[in-house]
N, C-alpha and C positions, 0 to 999 in steps of 0.2 A: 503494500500500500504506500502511495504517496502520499505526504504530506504538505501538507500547504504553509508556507513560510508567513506570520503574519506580518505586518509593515510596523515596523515601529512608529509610535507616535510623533506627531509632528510637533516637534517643538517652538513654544508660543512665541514670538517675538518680544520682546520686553524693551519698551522706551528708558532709555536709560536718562537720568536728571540730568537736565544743564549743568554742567561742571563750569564754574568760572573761572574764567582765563585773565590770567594777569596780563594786562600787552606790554607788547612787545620791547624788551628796551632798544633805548637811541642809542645808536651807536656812534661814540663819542671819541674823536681820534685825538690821543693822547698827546698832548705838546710836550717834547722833550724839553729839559731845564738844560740852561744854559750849567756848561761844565762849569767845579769849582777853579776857582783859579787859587793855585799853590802856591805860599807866599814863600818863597827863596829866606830861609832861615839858617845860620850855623845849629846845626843839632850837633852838642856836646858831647851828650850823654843822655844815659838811663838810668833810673833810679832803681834800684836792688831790694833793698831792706830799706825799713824804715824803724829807727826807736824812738816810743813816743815818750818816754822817760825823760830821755835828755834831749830832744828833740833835735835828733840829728838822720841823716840819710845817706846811705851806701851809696854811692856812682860810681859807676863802669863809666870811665871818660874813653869816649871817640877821638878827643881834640885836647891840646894844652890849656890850662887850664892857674889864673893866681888868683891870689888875696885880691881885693879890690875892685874885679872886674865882676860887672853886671849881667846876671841872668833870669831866666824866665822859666818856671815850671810849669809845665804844661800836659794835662792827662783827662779822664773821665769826666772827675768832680776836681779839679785841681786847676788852677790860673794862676798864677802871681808872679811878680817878680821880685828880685833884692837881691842886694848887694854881697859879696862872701866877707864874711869878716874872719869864719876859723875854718880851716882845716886841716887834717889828720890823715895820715896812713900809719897803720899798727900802731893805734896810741899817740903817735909820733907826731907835733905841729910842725905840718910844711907852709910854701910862701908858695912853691907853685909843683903843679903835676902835671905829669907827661901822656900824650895818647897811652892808651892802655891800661893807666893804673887804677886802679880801685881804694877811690876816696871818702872818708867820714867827712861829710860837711855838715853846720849847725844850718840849720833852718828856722824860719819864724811864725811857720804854719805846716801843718799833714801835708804828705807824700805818703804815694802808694806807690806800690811795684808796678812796673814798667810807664810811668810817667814819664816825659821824654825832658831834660835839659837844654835849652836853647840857650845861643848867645844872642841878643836880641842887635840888627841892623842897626849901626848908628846913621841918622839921620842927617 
């Protein structure tokens, strides 16, 4: 005997809800910013350590470096500038240091590590 295949049911259409649609966005062509422009600085040195005790700070000097001459710290949260009045290798008060050397100098405000030393352009 054969059988008769019955038809499956026809499934009912179903209105689906308006779905609201955000439009479109504008498309907005981006202006590039003018590049910074890089101020031609002597950078001294880096600041190493910092002890906030006696307030003084490690530099790794890139450049020569004496008593009396003017620099600029410069980093994250750090700006300032002044004068050097002491410093120190091993304990030891020097007048001036040479590229390479690894200096105690006093400060008169926080440093943090890798803060950059400038010698700032005389005008």
């Amino acid at each position: 005997m054969v059988t008769k295949r019955r038809k499956a049911p026809k499934k009912k259409l179903v209105k689906k809800s308006a779905v609201k649609r955000r439009p479109a966005k504008k498309r907005v062509s981006k202006k590039r910013l003018p590049a910074r422009k890089k101020i031609k600085q002597n950078i001294i040195g880096k600041v190493t350590h910092y002890f906030p005790h006696v307030r003084a700070a490690v530099i790794k000097l890139k450049a020569p470096l004496s008593i009396g001459d003017t620099i600029k710290i410069k980093g994250h949260t750090t700006d300032f500038t002044e004068v050097i009045t002491s410093m120190q290798i091993d304990h030891v008060p020097i007048n001036t240091a040479k590229k390479g050397d690894e200096i105690g100098l006093l400060v008169n405000s926080r440093v943090r590590q890798h803060d950059i030393v400038i010698k700032p352009l005389k005008k």
